[in-house]
C-alpha positions, 0 to 999 in steps of 0.5 A, a space after each residue: 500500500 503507498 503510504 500517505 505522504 508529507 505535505 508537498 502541494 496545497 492539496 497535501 497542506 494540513 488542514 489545520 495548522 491554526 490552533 483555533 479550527 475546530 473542524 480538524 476535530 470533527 473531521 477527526 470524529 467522522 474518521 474515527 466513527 467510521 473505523 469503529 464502525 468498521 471494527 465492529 462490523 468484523 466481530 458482531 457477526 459471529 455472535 449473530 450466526 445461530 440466529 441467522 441460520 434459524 431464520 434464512 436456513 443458511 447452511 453451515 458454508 454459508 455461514 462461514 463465507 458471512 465472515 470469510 467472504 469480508 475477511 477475503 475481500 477487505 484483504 484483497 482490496 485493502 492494498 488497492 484501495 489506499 492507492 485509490 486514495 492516494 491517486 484519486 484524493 483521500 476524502 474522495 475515496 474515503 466517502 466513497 467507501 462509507 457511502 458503499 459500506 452503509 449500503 451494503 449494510 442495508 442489504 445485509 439487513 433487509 435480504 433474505 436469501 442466504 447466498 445475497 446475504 453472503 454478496 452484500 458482505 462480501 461488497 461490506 468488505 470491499 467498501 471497507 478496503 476503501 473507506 478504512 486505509 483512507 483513516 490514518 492518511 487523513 489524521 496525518 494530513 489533517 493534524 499538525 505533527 505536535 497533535 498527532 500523539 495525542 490524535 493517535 492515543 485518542 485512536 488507539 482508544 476508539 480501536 481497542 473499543 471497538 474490539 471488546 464492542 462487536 461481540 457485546 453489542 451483537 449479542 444484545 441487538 440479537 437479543 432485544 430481537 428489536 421490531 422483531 427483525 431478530 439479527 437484523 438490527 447488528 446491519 441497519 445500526 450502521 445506516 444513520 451512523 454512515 449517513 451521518 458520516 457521509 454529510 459531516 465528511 463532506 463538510 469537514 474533512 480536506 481533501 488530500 493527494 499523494 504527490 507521487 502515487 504508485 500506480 494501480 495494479 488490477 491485473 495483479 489483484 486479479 490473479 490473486 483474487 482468482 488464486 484464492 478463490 481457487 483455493 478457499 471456495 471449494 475449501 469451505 463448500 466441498 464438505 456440503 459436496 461430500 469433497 468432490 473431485 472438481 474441488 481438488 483439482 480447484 485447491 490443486 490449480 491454485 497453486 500454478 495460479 499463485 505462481 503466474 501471480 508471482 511472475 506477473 509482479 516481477 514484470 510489474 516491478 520492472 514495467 513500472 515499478 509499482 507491482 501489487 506486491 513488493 516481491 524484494 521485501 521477501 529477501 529481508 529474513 526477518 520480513 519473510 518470517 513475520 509474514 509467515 507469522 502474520 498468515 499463520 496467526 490469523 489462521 489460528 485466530 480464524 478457526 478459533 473464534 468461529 468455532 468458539 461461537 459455534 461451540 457455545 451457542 449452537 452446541 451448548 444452547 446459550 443465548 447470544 447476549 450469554 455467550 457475548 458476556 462470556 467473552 469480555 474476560 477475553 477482551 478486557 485480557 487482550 487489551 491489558 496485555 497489549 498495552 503492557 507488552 509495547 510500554 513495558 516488556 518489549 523494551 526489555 525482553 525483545 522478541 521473547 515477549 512474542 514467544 512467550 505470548 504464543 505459548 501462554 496463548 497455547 496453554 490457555 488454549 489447552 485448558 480450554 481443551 481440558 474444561 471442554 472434555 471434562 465438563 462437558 455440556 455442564 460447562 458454565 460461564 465462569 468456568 471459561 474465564 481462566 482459559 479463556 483470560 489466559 488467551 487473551 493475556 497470551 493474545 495481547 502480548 503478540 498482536 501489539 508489538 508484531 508488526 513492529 517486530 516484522 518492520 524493523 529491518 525492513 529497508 525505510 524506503 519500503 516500510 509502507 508497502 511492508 506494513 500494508 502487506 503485513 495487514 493484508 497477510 493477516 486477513 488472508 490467513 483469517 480468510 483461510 483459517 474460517 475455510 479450515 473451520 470445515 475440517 477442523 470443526 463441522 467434518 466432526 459433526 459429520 461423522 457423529 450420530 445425533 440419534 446416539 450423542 446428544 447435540 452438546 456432546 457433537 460439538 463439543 467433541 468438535 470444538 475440542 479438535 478445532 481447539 487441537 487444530 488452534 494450539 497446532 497453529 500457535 506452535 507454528 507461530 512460535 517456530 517462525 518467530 525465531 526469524 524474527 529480530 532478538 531486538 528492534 535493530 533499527 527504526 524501520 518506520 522513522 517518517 509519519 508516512 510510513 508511521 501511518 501505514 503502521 497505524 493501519 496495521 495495528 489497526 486490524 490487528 487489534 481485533 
């Protein structure tokens, strides 16, 4: 992704500059609602799947593309839509995005078939790709460099909000069933909020360009659009299918689609210099692995909150707004952990922070596995809070710090279309990790006799194995972290542009 750059045109001048405009604030208001909107989407729908499946009689894949689908194709766009921004101004994309993702969000709310309802989600995600890398570009624009501090303090609130929000407020939309529209209402919330966003960005925000923006690359997003698909749709529908022969070949012919991607951005790079992806970023080491790391995380991370909402609410009988509470010791662990791991411990201790995260995540995780056996559909609440802060304390010490970790030798000069890679790498592997969610959860329910076992029992044998599949991926984690540096050798994001890249990642990385 191209990072924002400094003010070099009338275009590019702080908005501003003089203490006595207040419009930098709600410019700053509108940016940041848009952002929680957008955080929030991404976790509300998982505690809402029961629900739509009881109303529109979605299947299981059908479900799983509600959130892969979005994960999918935020990935997809998200490097192409900060170029737009910069190319096209970033005010202009920027509502653009809004406008598209309040109306996707009307649809979400108001179809009733399964495979539109996947559509509309999958238009949230690509509108998101254009509304959320437009975000930090215009804090950085918009505010003098002695604000930003605090301005980026006040975001990292709103993100960390926005995190522990999504799941809550999920469970108690659903479970107000306001109007009786049941699911509905986690969508159609975001309609006045875009609305609004869309007048006051008008008004208040400035526009601003990149003076010297790379190129687009469609066919380069086309190849690994297509590599993808190729590989997760057969992924995520072949067990509905019984694992047909059309899908192996599918998984199978991806691989030489990824290869004709590859060779595809090495012509890019020395047609025009501005390929999709930055093929030399993968020379550095420690770059490579972080990468791995990245794709790795959110597939573990992908499996696990799936299954996790699968296991206590379809298995188990909980209510929504039951499972929502149950999840804020998680939330509330996350966030603690992750403030104590940048301010404190990775300071001191270095890349040993990022391990120890993994393995404390891995041992949360296994007494998670142990409760879920030995208490079986008798499990209470209260009784998940150990693992389950243990996680989340894990959780928080690996996913602040990372991507500093991955960047810090990294070349400055590419530092912001690392970090946008590195954004984009975990969305793909949470992309692939809710594929997964076929053999590592619902091929166990499969293979079970309801007339035999209980429901409760089913998916609890099934989350168990998922759970296994979970601690497997952390183990990989904590492998590839050894690529990373012992220590922040060098400061690979020294400018405010490409500290704004950075922010980008952190953002999505926070949930």
């Amino acid at each position: 992704m191209t990072a924002a750059s400094p003010p070099a045109s009338p275009h590019d001048a702080p908005l501003a500059s003089p203490p006595a405009d207040r419009r930098r604030w709600l410019a700053l208001a509108v940016v940041m609602t848009a952002s929680f909107m957008d955080l929030v989407d991404v976790t509300i729908v998982n505690i809402a799947m029961p629900s739509i499946q009881r109303d529109i009689g979605a299947s299981f894949s059908v479900l799983q593309w509600l959130s892969e689908g979005y994960a999918l194709a935020f990935a997809i766009g998200l490097i192409t839509g900060g170029r737009l921004g910069d190319i096209y101004g970033r005010k202009k994309i920027f509502l653009l995005g809004i406008g598209g993702f309040t109306l996707a969000s009307m649809l979400c709310g108001v179809v009733s078939d399964p495979q539109l309802l996947v559509a509309a989600r999958v238009l949230q995600g690509l509108m998101g790709a254009l509304m959320v890398p437009q975000v930090l570009s215009i804090i950085h624009v918009t505010f003098p460099a002695h604000e930003r501090g605090k301005v980026f303090g006040m975001f990292g609130a709103v993100v960390g909000l926005g995190a522990v929000s999504g799941p809550l407020l999920g469970a108690l939309l659903t479970q107000w069933n306001i109007l009786g529209l049941e699911w509905r209402p986690i969508f159609l919330i975001n309609l006045p909020v875009g609305i609004a966003g869309l007048i006051l960005g008008r008004r208040f925000i400035v526009e601003s360009k990149a003076p010297k923006a790379l190129k687009l690359d469609l066919v380069g997003m086309v190849l690994a659009s297509v590599a993808l698909l190729m590989l997760l749709y057969p992924l995520t529908q072949g067990r509905e299918h019984d694992w047909p022969l059309w899908g192996f070949v599918s998984m199978a012919g991806s691989l030489p689609m990824f290869v004709a991607f590859v060779a595809y951005e090495r012509h890019k790079t020395r047609k025009d210099g501005s390929p999709l992806v930055e093929l030399s970023l993968f020379k550095v080491k420690s770059f490579a692995g972080g990468v791995g790391v990245q794709l790795a995380f959110g597939v573990t991370t992908g499996i696990f909150f799936m299954v996790w909402t699968m296991y206590m609410q379809i298995g188990l009988g909980w209510s929504a707004l039951r499972a929502g509470l149950t999840g804020i010791p998680f939330s509330v662990a996350v966030s603690t952990a992750a403030g104590m791991s940048v301010q404190k411990l990775v300071p001191r201790f270095g890349r040993k922070v990022l391990q120890a995260g993994a393995l404390v995540m891995a041992a949360g995780v296994l007494i998670y596995i142990w409760e879920a056996d030995h208490y079986g559909a008798d499990i209470a609440s209260w009784q998940m809070a150990l693992p389950l802060i243990v996680m989340g304390a894990g959780m928080g010490l690996v996913v602040s710090p990372i991507t500093d970790a991955i960047l810090s030798e990294v070349p400055r000069e590419h530092a912001g279309s690392a970090s946008g890679l590195i954004n984009t790498t975990m969305q793909l592997g949470n992309a692939v990790g809710l594929g997964l969610v076929s053999v590592a959860f619902f091929s166990v329910v499969d293979d079970s006799d309801p007339r035999r076992e209980a429901l409760a029992d089913i998916f609890g044998s099934a989350f168990v194995n998922a759970m296994w599949w979970v601690a497997a991926g952390l183990a990989v984690v904590f492998a590839l972290m050894f690529l990373l540096p012992k220590r922040k050798v060098a400061e690979a994001v020294p400018d405010a542009d490409a500290g704004v890249e950075l922010g980008k990642t952190t953002e999505r990385a926070a949930v």
